[in-house]
Each structure stands twice: as C-alpha cells, then as structure tokens.
N, CA, C and O of each residue as an XYZ file, in Angstrom:
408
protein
N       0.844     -1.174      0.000
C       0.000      0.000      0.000
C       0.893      1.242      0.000
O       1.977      1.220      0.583
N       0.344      2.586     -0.803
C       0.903      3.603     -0.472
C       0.488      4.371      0.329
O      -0.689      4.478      0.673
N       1.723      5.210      0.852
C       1.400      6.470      1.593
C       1.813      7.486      1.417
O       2.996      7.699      1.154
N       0.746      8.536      1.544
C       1.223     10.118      0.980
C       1.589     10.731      2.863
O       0.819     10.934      3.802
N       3.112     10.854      2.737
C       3.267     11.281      4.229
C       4.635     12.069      4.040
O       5.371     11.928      3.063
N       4.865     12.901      5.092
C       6.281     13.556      5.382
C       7.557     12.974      5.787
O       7.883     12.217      6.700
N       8.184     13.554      4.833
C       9.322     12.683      5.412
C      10.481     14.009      5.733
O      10.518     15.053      5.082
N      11.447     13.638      6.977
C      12.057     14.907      7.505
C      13.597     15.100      6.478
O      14.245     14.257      5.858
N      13.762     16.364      6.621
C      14.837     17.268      6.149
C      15.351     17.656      7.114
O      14.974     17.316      8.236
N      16.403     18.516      6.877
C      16.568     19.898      7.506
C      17.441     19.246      8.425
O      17.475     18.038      8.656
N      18.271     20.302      9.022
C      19.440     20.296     10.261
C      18.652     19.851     11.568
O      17.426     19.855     11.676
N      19.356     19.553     12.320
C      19.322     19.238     13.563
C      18.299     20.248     14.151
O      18.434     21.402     13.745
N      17.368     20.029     14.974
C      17.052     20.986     15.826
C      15.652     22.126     14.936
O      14.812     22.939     15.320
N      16.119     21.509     13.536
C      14.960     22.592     12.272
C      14.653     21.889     11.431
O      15.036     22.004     10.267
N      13.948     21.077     11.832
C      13.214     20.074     10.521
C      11.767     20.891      9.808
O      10.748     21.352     10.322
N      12.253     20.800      8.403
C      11.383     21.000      7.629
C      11.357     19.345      6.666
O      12.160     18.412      6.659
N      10.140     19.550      5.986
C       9.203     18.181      5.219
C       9.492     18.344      3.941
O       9.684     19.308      3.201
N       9.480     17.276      3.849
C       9.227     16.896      2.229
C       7.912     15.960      2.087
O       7.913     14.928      2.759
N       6.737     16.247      1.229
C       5.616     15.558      1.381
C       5.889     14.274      0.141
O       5.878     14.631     -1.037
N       6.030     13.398      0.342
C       6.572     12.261     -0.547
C       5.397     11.225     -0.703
O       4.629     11.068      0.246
N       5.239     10.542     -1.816
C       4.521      8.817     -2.359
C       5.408      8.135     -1.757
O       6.558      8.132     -2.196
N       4.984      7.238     -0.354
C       6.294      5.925     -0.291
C       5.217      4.617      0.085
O       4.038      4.512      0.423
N       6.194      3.840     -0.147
C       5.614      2.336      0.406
C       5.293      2.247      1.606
O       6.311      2.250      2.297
N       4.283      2.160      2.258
C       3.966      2.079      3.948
C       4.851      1.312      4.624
O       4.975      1.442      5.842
N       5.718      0.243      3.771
C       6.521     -0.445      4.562
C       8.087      0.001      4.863
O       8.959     -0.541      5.543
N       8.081      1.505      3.887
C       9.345      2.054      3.709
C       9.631      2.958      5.041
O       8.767      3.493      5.734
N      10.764      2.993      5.198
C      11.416      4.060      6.337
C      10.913      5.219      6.255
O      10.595      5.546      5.112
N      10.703      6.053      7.161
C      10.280      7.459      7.084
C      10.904      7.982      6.243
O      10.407      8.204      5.139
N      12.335      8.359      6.599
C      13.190      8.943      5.490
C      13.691      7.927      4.778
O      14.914      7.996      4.651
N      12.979      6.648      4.069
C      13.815      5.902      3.197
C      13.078      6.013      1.722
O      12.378      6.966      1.379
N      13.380      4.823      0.900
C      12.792      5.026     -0.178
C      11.800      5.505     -0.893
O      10.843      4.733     -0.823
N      11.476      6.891     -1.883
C      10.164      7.053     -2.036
C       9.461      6.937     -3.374
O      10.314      6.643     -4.211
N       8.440      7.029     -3.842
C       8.034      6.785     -4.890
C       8.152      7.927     -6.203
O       8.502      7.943     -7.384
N       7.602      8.874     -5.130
C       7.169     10.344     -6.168
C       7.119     11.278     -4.695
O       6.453     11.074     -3.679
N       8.387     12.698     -5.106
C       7.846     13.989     -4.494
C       6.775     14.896     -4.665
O       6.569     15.257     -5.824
N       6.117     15.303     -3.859
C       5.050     15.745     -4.429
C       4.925     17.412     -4.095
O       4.166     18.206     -4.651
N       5.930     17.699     -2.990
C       5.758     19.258     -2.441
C       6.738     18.919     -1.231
O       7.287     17.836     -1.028
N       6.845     20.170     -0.415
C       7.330     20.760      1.028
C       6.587     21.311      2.204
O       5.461     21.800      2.128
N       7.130     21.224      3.041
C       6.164     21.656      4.590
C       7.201     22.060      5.907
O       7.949     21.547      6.741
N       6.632     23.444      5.415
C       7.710     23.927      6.863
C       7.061     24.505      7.774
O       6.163     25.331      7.611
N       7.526     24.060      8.871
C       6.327     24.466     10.392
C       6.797     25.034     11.141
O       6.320     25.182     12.266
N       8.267     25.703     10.607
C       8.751     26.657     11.894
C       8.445     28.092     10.886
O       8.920     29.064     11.473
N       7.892     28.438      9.753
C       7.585     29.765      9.317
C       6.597     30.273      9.951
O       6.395     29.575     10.944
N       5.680     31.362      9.878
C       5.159     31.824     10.285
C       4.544     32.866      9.389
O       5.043     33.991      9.331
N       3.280     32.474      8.556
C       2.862     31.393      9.263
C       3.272     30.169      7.753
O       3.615     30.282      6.577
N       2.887     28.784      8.974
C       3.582     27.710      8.182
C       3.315     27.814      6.891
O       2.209     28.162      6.476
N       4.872     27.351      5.714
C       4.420     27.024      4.534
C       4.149     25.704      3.903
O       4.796     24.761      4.360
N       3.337     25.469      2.967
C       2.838     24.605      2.690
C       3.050     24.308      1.328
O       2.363     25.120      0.709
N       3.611     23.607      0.577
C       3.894     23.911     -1.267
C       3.283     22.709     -1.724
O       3.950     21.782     -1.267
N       2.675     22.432     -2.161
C       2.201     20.820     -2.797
C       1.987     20.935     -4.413
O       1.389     21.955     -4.757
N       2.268     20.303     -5.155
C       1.383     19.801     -6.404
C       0.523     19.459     -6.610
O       0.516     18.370     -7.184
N      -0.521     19.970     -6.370
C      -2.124     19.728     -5.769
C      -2.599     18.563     -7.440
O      -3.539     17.779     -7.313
N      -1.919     18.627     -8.664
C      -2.327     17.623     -9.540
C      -1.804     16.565     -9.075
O      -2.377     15.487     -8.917
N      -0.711     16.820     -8.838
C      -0.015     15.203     -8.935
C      -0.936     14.423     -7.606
O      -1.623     13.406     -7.702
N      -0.717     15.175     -6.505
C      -1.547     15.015     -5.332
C      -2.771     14.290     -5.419
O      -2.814     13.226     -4.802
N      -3.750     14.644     -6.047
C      -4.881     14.418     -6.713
C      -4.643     13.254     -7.544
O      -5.166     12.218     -7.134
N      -4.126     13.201     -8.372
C      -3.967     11.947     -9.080
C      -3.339     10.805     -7.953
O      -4.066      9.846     -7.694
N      -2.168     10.888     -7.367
C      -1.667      9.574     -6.580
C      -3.065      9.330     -5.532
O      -3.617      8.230     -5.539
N      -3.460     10.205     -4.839
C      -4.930      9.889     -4.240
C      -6.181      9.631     -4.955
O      -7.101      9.251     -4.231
N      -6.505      9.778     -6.553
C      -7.199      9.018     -7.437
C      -6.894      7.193     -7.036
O      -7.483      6.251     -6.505
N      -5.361      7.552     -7.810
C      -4.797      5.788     -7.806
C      -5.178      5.135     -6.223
O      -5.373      3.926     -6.102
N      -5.240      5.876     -5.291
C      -5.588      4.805     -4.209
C      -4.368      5.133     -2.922
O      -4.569      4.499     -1.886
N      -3.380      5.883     -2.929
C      -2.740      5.935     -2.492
C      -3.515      7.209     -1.047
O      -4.111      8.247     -1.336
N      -3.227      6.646      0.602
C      -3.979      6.834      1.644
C      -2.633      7.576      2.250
O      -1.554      7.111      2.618
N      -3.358      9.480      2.178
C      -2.780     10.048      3.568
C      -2.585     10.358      4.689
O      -3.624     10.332      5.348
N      -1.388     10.759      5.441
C      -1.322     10.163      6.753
C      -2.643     11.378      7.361
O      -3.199     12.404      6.971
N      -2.650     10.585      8.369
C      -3.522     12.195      9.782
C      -3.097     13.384      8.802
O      -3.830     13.728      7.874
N      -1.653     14.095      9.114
C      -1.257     15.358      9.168
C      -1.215     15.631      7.905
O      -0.960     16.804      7.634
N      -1.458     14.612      6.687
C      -1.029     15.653      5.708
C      -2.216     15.690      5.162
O      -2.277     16.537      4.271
N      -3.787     14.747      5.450
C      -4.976     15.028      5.302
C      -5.376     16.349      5.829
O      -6.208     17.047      5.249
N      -4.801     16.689      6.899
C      -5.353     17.856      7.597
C      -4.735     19.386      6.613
O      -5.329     20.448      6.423
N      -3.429     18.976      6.167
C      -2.513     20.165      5.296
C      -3.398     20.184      3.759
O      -3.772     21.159      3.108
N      -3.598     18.363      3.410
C      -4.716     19.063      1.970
C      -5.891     19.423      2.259
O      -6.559     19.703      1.263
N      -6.398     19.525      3.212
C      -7.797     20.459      3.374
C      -7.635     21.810      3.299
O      -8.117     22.669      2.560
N      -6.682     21.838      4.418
C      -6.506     23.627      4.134
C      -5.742     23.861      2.726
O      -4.983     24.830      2.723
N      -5.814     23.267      1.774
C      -5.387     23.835      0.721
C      -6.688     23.440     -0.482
O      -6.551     23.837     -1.639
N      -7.753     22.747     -0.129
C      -8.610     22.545     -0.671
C      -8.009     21.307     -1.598
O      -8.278     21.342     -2.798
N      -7.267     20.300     -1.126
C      -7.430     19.127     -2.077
C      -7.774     18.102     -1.963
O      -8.253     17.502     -2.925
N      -7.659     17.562     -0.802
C      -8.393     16.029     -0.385
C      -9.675     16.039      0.354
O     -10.071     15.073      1.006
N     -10.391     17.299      0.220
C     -11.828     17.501      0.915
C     -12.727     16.726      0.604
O     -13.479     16.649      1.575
N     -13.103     16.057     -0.267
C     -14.312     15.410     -1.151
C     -13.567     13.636     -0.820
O     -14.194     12.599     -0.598
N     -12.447     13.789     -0.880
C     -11.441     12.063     -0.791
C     -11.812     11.604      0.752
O     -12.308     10.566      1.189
N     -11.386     12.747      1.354
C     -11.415     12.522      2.711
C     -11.658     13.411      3.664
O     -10.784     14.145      4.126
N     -12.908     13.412      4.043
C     -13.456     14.329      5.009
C     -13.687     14.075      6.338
O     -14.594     14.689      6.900
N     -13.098     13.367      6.869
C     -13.000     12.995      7.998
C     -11.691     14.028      8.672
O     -11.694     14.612      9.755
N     -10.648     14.006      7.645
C      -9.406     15.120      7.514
C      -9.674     16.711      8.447
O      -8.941     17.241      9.282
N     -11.041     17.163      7.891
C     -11.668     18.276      8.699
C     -12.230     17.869     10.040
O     -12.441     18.816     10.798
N     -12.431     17.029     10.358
C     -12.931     16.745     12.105
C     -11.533     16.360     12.503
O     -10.524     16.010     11.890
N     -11.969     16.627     14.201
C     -10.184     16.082     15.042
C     -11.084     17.211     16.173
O     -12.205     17.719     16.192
N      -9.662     17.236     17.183
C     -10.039     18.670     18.641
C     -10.589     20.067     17.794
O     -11.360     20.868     18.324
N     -10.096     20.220     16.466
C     -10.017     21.766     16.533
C     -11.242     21.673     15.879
O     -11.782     22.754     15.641
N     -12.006     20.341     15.414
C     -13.311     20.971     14.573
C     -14.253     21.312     15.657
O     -13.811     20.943     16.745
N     -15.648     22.016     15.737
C     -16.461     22.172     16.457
C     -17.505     21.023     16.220
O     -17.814     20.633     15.094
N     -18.213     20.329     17.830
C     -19.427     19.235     17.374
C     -20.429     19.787     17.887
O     -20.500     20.494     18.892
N     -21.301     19.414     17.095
C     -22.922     19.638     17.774
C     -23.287     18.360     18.356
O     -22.788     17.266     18.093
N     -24.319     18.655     19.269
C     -24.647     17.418     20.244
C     -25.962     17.311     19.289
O     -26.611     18.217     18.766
N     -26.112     16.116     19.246
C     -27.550     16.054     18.534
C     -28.596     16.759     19.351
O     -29.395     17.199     18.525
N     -28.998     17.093     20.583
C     -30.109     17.506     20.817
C     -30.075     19.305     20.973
O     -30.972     20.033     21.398
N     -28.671     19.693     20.450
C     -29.098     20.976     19.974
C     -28.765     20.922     18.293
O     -28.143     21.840     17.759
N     -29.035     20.270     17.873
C     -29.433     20.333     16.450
C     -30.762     20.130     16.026
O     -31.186     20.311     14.884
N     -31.679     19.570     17.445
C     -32.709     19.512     17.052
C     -33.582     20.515     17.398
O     -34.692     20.704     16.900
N     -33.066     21.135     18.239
C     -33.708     22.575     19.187
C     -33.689     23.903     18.103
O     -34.072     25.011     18.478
C-alpha cells in the first residue's frame, strides 16, 4: 500500500518536510516513490507547497494520507471530497444532537 506522508529534512534541531509517495513499509526517510511538495512548520505562518495535480492523481490511484497531511490538503482545498473525515479532530467544532434539534 501507499502512503502520501512527510518525510524529515533539515538540520538538527529545524526540521522541515518533504511531502513524498512511499511504500507504507518504507522508512520514514527511506525510499520514495514520487515527491510531491514541502512543509515547513517553523515559518510563520507555516508554509505549505504541494502539487495539488499530482496530489490528486496519486490519491485518485488509491494511495492513503497520513492524519497530518490530510489535515494540510484540506486547508489547501485538495483532499476535501477524498477525505473528510481530515476536517474533524479537537479543533473541529461538534454539535450534540439535541441541539441540532432545538
């Protein structure tokens, strides 16, 4: 199976991402399939660079992203419709069903 997930860069102490296609069975930082973009979380505010086609297409083919980078293609509007579960977690807001019915 694939996975669309981060894999680390950067010096000691300042890791920035590389958002990569790898084999789920591959090392974090080991072999990958296809780069697809970057992710840096010490900017301010964070940057985010993706190939939102290629993106789109390896998640056509079937290929499943992790938690964090479901949550990074939402806010960029690309895996919303693939995977919407991506938008719920702590920071979404829930309604209790019985004030949805009120």
């Amino acid at each position: 199976m694939l996975k669309i997930r981060l894999s680390r860069v950067g010096k000691k102490k300042q890791p920035t991402y590389r958002v990569v296609v790898a084999d789920a069975r591959a090392a974090r930082d080991g072999a990958v399939v296809d780069v697809l973009g970057h992710y840096n979380p010490r900017t301010d505010p964070t940057t985010f660079v993706v190939d939102a086609d290629k993106a789109r297409d390896w998640l056509h083919k079937g290929a499943q992203p992790t938690e964090r980078v479901s949550r990074l293609f939402a806010k960029e509007g690309i895996a919303r419709a693939a995977h919407p579960e991506a938008l719920e977690g702590p920071e979404a807001p829930q309604e209790s069903p019985e004030a949805a019915q009120a």
